[in-house]
VOBA-1610 file (N, C-alpha, C; in pm, whole numbers, padded with zeros to 5 digits, always signed):
BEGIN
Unk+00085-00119+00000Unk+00000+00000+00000Unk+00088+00124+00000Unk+00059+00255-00070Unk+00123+00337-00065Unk+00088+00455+00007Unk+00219+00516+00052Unk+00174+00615+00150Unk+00176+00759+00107Unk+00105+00836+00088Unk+00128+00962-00007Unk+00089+01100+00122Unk+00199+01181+00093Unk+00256+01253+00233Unk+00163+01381+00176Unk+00070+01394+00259Unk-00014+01567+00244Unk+00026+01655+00362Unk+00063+01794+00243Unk+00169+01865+00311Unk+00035+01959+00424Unk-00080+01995+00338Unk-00163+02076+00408Unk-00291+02004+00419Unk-00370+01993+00564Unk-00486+01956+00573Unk-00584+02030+00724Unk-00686+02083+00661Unk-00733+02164+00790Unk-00809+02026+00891Unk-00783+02106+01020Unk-00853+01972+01134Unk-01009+01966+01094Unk-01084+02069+01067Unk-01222+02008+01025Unk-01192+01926+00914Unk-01136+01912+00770Unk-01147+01816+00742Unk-01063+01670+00737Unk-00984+01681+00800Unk-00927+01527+00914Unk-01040+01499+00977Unk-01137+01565+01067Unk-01254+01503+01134Unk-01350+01450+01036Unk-01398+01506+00897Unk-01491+01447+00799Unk-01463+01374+00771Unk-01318+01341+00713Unk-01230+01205+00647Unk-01230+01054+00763Unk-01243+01135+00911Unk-01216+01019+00994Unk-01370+00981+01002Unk-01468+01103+01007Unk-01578+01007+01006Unk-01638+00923+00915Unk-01623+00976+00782Unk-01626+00941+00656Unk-01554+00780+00666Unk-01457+00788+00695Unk-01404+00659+00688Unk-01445+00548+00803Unk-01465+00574+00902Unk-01563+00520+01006Unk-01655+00457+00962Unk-01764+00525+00887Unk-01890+00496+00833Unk-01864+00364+00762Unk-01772+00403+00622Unk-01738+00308+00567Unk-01708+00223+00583Unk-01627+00172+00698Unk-01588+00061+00729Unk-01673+00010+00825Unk-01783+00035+00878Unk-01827-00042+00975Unk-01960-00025+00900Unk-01927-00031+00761Unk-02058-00059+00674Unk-02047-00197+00591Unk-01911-00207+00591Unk-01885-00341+00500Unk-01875-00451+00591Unk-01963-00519+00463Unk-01919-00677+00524Unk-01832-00791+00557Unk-01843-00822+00674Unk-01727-00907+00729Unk-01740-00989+00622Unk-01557-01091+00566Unk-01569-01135+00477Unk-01620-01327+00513Unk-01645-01391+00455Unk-01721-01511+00501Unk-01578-01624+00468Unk-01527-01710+00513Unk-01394-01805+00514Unk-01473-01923+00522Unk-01426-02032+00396Unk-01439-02141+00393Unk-01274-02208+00442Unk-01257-02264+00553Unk-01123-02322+00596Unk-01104-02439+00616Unk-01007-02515+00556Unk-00980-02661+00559Unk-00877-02705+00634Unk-00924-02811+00742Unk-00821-02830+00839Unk-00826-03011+00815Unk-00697-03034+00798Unk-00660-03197+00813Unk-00569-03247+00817Unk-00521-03393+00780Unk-00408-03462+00740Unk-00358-03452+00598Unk-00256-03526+00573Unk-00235-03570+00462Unk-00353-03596+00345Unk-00455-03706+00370Unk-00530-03699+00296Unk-00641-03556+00240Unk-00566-03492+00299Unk-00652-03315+00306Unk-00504-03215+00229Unk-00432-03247+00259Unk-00321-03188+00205Unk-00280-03218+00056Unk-00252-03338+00050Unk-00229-03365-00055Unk-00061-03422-00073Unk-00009-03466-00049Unk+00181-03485-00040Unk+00195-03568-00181Unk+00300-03463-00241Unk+00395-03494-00366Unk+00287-03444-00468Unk+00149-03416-00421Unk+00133-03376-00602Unk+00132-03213-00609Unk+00193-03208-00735Unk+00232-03134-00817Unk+00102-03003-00817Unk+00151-02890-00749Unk+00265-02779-00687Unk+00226-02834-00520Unk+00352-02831-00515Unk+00349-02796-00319Unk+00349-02690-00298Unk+00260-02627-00170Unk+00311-02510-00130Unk+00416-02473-00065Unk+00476-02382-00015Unk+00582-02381+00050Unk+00527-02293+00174Unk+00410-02301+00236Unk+00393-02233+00354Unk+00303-02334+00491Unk+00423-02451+00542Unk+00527-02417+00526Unk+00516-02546+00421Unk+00643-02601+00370Unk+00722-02669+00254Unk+00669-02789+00325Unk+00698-02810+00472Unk+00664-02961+00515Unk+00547-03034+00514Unk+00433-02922+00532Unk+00329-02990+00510Unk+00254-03067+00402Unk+00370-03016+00283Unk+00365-03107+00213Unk+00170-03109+00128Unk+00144-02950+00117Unk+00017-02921+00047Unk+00010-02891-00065Unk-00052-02986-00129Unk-00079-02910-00318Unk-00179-02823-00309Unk-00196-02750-00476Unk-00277-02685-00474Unk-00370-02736-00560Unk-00409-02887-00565Unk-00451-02952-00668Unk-00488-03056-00508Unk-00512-03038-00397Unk-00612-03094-00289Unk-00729-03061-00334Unk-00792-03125-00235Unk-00983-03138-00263Unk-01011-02984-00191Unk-00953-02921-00123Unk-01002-02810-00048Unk-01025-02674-00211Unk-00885-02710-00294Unk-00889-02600-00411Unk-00985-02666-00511Unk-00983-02767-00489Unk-01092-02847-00614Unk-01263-02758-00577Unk-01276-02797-00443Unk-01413-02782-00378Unk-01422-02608-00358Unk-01350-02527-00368Unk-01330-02416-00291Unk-01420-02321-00445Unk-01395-02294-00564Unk-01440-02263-00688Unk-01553-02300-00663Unk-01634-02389-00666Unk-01747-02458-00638Unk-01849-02412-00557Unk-01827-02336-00440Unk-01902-02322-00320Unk-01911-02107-00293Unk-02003-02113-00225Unk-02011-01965-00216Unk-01954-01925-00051Unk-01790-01889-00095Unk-01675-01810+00029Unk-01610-01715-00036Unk-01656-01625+00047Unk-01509-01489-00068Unk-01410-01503+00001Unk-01349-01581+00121Unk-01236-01606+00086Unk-01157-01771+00144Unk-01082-01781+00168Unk-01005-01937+00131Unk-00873-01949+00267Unk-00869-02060+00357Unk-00768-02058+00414Unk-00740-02205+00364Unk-00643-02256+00349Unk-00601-02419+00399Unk-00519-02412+00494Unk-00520-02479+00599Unk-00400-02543+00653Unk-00335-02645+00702Unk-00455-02733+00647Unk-00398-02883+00629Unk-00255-02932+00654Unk-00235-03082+00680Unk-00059-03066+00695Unk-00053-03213+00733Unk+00065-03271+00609Unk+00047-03423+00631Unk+00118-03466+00775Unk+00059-03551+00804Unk+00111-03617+00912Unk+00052-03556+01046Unk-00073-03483+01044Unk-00115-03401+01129Unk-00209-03540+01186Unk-00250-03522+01335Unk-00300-03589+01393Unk-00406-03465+01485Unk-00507-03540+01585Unk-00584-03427+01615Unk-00540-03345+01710Unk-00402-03375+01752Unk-00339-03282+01839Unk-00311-03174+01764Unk-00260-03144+01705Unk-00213-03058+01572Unk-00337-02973+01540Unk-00432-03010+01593Unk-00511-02818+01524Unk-00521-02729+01652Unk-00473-02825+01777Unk-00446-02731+01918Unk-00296-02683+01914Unk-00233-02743+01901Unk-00070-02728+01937Unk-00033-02766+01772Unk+00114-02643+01800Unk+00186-02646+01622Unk+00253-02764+01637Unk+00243-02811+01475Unk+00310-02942+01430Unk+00468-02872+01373Unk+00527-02978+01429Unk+00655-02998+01434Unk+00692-03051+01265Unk+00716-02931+01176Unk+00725-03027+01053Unk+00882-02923+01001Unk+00962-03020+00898Unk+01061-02946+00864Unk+01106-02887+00680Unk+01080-02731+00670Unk+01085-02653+00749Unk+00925-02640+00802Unk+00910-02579+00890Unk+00830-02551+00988Unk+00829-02461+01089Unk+00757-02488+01180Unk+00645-02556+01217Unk+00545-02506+01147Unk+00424-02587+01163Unk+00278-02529+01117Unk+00195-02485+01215Unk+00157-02380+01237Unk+00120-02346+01346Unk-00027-02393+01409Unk-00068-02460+01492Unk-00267-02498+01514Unk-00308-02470+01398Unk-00387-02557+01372Unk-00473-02552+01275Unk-00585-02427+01351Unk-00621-02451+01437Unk-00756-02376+01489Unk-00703-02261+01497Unk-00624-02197+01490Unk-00578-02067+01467Unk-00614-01963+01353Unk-00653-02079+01240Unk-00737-01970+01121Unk-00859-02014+01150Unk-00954-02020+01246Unk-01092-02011+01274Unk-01113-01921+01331Unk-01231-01812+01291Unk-01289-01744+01371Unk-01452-01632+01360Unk-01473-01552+01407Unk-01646-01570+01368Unk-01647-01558+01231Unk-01565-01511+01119Unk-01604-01500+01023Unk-01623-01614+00946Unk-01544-01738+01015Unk-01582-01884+00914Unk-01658-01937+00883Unk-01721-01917+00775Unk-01888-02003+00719Unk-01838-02152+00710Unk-01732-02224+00649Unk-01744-02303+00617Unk-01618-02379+00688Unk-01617-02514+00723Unk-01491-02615+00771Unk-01535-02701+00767Unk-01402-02765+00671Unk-01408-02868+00625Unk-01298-02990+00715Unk-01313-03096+00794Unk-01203-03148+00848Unk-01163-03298+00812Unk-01038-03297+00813Unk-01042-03469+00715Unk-00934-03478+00860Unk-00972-03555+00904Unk-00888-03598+01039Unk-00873-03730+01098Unk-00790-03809+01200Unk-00851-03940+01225Unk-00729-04075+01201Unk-00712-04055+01062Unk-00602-04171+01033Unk-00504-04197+01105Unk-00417-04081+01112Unk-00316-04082+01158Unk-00305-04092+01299Unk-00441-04080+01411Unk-00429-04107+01496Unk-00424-04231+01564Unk-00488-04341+01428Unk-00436-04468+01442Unk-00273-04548+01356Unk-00265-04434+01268Unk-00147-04513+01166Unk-00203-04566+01089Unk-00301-04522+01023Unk-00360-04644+00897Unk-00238-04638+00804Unk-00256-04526+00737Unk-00153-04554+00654Unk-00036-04652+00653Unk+00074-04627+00746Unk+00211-04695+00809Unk+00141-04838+00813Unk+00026-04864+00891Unk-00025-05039+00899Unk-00018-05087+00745Unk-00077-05002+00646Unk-00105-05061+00501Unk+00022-05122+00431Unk+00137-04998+00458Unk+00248-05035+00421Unk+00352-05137+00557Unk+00313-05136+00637Unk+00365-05245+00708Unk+00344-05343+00679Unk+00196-05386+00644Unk+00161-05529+00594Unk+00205-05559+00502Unk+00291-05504+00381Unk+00333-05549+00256Unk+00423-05655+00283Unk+00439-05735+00191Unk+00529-05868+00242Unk+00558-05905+00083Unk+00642-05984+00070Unk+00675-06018-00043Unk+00664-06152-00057Unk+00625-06225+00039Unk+00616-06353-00012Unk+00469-06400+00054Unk+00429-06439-00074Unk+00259-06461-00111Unk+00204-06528+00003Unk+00262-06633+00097Unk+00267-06743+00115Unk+00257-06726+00293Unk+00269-06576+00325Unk+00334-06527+00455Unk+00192-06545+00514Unk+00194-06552+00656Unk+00067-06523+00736Unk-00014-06394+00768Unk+00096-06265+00689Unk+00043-06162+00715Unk+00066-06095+00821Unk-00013-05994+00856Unk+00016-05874+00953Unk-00107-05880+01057Unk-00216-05938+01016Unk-00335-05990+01116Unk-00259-06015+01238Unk-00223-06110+01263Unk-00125-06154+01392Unk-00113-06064+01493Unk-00026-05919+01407Unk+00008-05841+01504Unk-00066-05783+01523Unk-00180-05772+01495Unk-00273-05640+01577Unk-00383-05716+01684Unk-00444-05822+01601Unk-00507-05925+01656Unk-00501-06017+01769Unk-00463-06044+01869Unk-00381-06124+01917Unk-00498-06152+02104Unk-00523-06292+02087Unk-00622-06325+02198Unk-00760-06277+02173Unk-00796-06248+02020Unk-00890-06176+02015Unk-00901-06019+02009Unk-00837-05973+02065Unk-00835-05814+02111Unk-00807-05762+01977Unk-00873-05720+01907Unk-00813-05594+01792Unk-00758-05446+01822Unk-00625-05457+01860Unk-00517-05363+01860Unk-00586-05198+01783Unk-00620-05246+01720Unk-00680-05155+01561Unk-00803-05093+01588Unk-00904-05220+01631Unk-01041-05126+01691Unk-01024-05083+01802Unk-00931-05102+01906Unk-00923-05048+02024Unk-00892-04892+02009Unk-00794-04864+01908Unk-00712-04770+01854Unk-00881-04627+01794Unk-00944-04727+01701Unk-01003-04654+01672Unk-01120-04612+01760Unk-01161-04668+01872Unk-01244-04603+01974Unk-01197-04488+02084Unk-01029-04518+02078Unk-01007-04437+02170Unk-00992-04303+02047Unk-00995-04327+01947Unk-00999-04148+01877Unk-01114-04083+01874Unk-01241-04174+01898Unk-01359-04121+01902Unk-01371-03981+02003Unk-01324-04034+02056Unk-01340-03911+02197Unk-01234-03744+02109Unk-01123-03796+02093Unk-01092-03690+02019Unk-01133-03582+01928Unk-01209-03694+01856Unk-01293-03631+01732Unk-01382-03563+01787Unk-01466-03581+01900Unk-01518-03516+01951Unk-01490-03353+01977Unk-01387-03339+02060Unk-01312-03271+02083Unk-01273-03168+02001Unk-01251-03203+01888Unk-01245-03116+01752Unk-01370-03085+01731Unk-01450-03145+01739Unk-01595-03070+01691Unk-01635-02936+01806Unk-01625-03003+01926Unk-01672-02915+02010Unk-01554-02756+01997Unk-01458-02780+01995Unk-01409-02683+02002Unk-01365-02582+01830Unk-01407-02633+01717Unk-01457-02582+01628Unk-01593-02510+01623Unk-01668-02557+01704Unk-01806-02523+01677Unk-01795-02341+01808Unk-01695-02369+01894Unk-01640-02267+01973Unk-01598-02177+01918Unk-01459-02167+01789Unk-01393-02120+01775Unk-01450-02041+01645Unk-01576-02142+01582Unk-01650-02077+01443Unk-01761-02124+01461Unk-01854-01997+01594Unk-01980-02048+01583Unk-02078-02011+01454Unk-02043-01923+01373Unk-02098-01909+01273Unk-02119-02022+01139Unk-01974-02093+01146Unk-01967-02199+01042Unk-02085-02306+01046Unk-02067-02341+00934Unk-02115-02525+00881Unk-01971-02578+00907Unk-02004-02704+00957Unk-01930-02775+00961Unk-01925-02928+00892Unk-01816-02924+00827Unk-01831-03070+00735Unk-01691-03137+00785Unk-01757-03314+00836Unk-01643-03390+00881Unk-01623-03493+00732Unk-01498-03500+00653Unk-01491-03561+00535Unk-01436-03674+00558Unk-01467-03795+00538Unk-01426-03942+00555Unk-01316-03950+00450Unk-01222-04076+00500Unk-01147-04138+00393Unk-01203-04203+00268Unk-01108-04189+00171Unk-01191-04250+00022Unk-01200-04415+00046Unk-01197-04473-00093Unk-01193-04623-00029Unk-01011-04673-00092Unk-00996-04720+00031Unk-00815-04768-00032Unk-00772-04912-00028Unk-00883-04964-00016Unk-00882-05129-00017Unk-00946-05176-00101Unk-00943-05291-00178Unk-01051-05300-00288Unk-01163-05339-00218Unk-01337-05308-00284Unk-01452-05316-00210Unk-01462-05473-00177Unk-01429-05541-00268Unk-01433-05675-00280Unk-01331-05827-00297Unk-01316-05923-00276Unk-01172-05990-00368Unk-01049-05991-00271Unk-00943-06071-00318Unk-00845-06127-00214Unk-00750-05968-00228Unk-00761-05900-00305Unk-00638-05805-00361Unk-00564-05796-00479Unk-00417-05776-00554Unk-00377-05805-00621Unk-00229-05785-00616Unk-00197-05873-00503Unk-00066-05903-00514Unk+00016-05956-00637Unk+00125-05954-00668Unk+00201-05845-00569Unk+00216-05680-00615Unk+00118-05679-00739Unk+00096-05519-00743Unk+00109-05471-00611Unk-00002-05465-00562Unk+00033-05458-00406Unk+00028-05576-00288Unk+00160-05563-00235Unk+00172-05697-00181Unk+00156-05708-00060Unk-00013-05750-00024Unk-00043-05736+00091Unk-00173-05869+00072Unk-00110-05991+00141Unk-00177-06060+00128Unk-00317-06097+00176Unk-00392-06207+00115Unk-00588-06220+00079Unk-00648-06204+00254Unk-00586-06233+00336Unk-00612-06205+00488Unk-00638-06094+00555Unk-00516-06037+00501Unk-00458-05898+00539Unk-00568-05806+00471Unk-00602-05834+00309Unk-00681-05722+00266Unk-00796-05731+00354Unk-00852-05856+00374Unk-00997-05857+00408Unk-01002-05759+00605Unk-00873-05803+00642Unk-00891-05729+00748Unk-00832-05598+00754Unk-00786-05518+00632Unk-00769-05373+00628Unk-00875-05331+00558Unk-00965-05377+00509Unk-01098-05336+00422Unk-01168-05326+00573Unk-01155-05401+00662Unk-01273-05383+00805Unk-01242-05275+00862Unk-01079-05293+00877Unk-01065-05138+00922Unk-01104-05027+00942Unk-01056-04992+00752Unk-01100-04849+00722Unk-01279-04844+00726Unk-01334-04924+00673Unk-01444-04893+00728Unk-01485-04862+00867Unk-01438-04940+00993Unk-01460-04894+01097Unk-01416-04745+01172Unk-01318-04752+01074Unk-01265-04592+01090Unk-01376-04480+01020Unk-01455-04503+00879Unk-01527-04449+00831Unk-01674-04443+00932Unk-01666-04486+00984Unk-01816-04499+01044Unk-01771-04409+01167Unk-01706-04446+01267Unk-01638-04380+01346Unk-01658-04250+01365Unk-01627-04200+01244Unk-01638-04019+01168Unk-01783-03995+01163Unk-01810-04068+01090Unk-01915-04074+01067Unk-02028-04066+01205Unk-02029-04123+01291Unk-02095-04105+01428Unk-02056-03994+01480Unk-01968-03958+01493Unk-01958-03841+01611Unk-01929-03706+01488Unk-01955-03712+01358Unk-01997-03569+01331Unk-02201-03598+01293Unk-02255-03659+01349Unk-02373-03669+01325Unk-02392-03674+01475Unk-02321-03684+01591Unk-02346-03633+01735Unk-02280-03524+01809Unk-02258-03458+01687Unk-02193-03341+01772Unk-02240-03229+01614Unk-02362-03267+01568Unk-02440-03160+01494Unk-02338-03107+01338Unk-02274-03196+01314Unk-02218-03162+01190Unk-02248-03236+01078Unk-02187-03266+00930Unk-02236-03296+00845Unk-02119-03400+00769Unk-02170-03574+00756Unk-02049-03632+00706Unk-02050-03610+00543Unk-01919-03632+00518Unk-01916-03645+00353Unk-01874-03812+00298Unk-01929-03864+00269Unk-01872-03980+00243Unk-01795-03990+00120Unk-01693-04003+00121Unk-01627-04023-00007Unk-01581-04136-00073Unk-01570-04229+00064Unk-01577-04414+00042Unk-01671-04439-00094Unk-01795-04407-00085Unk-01868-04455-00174Unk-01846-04476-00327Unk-01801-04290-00327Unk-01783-04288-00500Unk-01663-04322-00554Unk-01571-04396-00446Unk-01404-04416-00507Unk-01434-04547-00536Unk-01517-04635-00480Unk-01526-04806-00493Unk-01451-04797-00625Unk-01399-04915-00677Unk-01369-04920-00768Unk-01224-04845-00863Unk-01208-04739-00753Unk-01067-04648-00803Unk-01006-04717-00657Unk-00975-04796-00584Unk-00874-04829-00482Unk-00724-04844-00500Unk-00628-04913-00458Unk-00501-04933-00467Unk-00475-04982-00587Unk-00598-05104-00654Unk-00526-05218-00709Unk-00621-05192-00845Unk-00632-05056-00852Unk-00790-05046-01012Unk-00693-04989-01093Unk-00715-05042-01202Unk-00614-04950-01302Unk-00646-04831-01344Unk-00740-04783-01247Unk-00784-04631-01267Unk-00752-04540-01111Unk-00700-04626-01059Unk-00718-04570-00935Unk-00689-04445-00861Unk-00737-04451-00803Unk-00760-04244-00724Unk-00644-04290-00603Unk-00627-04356-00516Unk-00522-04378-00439Unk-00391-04474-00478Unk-00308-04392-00482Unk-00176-04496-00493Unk-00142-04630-00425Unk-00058-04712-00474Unk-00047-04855-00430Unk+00075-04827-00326Unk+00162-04904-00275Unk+00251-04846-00216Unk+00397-04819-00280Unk+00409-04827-00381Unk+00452-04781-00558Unk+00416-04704-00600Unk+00420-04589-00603Unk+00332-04466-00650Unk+00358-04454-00779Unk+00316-04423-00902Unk+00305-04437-01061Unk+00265-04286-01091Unk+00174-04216-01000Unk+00193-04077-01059Unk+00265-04008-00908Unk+00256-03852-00936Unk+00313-03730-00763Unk+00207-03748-00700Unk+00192-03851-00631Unk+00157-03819-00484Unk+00246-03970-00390Unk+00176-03929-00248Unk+00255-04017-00215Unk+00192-04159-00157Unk+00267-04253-00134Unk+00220-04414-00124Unk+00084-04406-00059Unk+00051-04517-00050Unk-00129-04506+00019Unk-00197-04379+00046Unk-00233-04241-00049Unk-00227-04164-00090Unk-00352-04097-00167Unk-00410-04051-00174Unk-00498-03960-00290Unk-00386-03931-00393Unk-00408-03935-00582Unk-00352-03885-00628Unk-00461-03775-00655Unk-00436-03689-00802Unk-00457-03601-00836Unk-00624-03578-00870Unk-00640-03733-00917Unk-00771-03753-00922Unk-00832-03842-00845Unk-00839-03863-00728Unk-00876-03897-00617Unk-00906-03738-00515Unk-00819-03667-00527Unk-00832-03516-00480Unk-00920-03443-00550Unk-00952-03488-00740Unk-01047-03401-00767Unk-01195-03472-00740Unk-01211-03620-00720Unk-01334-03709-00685Unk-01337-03609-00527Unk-01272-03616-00388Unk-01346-03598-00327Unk-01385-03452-00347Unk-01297-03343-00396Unk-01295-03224-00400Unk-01455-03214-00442Unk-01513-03276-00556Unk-01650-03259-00606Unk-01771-03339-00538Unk-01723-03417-00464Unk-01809-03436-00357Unk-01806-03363-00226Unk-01703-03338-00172Unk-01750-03222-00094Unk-01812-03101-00090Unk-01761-03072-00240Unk-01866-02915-00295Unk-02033-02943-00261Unk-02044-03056-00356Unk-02164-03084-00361Unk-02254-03087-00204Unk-02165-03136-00111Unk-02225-03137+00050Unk-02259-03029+00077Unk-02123-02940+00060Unk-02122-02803+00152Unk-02263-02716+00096Unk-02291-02736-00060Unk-02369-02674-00167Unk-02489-02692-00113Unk-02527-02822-00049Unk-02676-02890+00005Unk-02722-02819+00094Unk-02599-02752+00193Unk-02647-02732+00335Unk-02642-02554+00316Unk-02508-02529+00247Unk-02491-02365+00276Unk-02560-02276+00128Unk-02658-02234+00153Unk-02757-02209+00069Unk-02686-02048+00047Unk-02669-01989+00083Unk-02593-01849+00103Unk-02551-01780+00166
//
């Protein structure tokens, strides 16, 4: 902005100009923020442009937040998504390098109409489990074992104790932007819907898939409950990926071989623009203007 130096001005009109300008500004409208807070699967990592604010989080501008953001009525736009974010991370800054990223909940406030949150995974490790289970020999017993063990699922235990978290994020979103809609966005689908898998494309053997397909669903539902008890709105995005999973030769999520920029067990580019247009479409249902 430029500053232009006036050599002469009488005090009556400094007082018109200040009221004049008074008026004006407490005539315009606060501006309305659609803001996207998540993980990786909200960020976007390796595809093509990263941002660099900061560099670690590792955000394209080809995520579902810029896909969905054109789409929806916000005059203006925050992301701050950030891979590897867990739900601690929209209270306290994530430690990323360079970095840090500072709380996510830090760009909320009355002016936010819209939030969008993709959160959850990482508070169990889905990802890291998918690629842990890879094995190379067909023949192996798999990764069941280790989570499973006396019965106890390691995994669903994991995912009940995030419930409460998720909570947590809602309540204190709904604090921080009581004005907003709030939309909680589920994971796509990254297991095939059906079938042993397709090792060793991806080499995660017929056991293993059937019990990482239970998983993520239980993780999807999960979300799914506590933004329908704490007054928010799910997006399901499981639904419309069926069929684009790890092992589709069309697929929206990478295998743990990545073939296009993004990264392993992953949204690529078009997996980011599938949910991006299903979330529009949510936010579109509910936020009328």
């Amino acid at each position: 902005m430029k500053v232009h130096r006036i050599r002469r001005l009488s005090i009556g009109a400094v007082a018109l100009a200040a009221v004049v300008g008074i008026g004006l500004t407490s005539c315009e409208p606060a501006p309305d923020t659609y803001v996207a807070l998540g993980d990786s699967y909200t960020a976007g990592p390796l595809i093509l442009n990263q941002s660099l604010e900061p560099l670690g989080c590792l955000r394209s501008d080809r995520n579902y937040p810029r896909i969905a953001k054109p789409q929806i009525k916000a005059a203006k736009f925050v992301d701050v998504s950030c891979s590897g974010a867990t739900t601690s991370d929209f209270f306290e800054e994530q430690g990323v390098t360079p970095g840090p990223n500072p709380p996510q909940f830090n760009a909320l406030n009355a002016n936010t109409k819209v939030v969008t949150i993709g959160i959850g995974g990482n508070d169990i490790g889905f990802s890291s489990i998918v690629k842990n289970c890879a094995t190379l020999d067909p023949f192996s017993s798999g990764c069941k074992g280790d989570y499973v063990v006396n019965g106890v699922d390691a995994l669903a235990k994991k995912i009940d104790a995030t419930a409460p978290k998720i909570d947590k994020v809602l309540v204190e979103t709904k604090k921080r932007a009581p004005n907003a809609k709030i939309f909680v966005v589920g994971y796509p689908t990254i297991i095939p819907e059906t079938g042993s898998g397709c090792w060793p494309v991806v080499p995660i053997v017929a056991g293993d898939i059937t019990y990482l397909r239970g998983v993520a669903k239980k993780l999807n539902a999960m979300l799914k409950a506590r933004a329908v008890a704490n007054g928010a709105t799910y997006v399901d995005t499981a639904t419309s990926s069926i069929g684009h999973d790890m092992c589709s030769s069309s697929k929206w999520v990478e295998a743990i071989v990545p073939t296009t920029d993004a990264a392993p067990v992953h949204p690529n580019a078009s997996g980011m623009r599938n949910t991006g247009n299903v979330v529009a479409t949510a936010i579109n249902a509910v936020v009328t203007s």
